[in-house]
C-alpha beads as a LAMMPS data file, in Angstrom:
LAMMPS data file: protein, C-alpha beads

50 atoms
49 bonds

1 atom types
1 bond types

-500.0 500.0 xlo xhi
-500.0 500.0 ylo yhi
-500.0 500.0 zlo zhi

Masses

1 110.0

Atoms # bond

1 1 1 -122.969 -24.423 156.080
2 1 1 -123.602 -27.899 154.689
3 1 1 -122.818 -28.270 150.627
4 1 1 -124.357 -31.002 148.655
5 1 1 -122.005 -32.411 146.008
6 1 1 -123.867 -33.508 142.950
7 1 1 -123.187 -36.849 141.114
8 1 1 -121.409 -36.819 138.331
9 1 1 -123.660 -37.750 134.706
10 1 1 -122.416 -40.750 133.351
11 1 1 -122.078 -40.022 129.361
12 1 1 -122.979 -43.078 126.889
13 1 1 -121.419 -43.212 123.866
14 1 1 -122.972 -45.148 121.249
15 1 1 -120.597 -45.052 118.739
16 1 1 -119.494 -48.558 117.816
17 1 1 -115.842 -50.034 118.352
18 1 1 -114.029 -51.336 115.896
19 1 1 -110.884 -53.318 116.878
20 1 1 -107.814 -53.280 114.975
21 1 1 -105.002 -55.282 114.944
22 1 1 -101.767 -53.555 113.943
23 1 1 -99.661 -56.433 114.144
24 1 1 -98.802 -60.058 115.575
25 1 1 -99.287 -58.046 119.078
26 1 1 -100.873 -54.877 119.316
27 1 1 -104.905 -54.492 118.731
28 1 1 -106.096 -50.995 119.373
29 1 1 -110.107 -49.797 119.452
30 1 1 -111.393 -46.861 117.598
31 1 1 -114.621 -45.549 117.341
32 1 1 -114.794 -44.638 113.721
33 1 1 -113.148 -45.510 110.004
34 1 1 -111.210 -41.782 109.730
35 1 1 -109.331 -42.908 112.996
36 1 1 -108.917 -46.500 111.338
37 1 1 -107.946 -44.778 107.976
38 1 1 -104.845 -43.180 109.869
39 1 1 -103.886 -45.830 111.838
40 1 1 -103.539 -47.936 108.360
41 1 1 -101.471 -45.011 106.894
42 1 1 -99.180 -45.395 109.556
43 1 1 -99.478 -49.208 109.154
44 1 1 -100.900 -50.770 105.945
45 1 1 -101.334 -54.436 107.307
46 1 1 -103.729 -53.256 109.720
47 1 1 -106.661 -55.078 109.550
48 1 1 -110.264 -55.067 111.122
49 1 1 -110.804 -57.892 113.937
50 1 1 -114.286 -57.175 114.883

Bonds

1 1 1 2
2 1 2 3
3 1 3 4
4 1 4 5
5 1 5 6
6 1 6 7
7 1 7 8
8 1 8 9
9 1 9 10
10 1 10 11
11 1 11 12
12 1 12 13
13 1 13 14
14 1 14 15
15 1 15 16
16 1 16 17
17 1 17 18
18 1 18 19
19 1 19 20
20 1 20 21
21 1 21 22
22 1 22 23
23 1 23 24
24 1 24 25
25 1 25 26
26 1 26 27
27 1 27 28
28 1 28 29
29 1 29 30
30 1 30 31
31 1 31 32
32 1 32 33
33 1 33 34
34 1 34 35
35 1 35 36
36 1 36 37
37 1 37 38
38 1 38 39
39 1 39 40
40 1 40 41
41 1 41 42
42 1 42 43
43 1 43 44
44 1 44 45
45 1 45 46
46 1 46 47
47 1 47 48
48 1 48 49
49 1 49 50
């Protein structure tokens, strides 16, 4: 018996991505401002690059 493997969808996401940068080193993408509002609990000088 011969099997035919189907190709995988590719998913788009359209949601837009902020960058962060924690600190002096670290910048970390997100794709909305709850996910930004808990990474700035954890550190308040996070700010918004992009």
């Amino acid at each position: 018996m011969i099997y035919k493997m189907r190709a995988k969808k590719v998913k788009i996401d359209l949601r837009p991505k902020i960058k962060i940068q924690v600190d002096s080193r670290t910048t970390i993408t997100v794709r909305s401002m709850e996910a930004f509002k808990a990474w700035k609990e954890r550190y308040p000088d996070a700010t918004i690059i992009e």
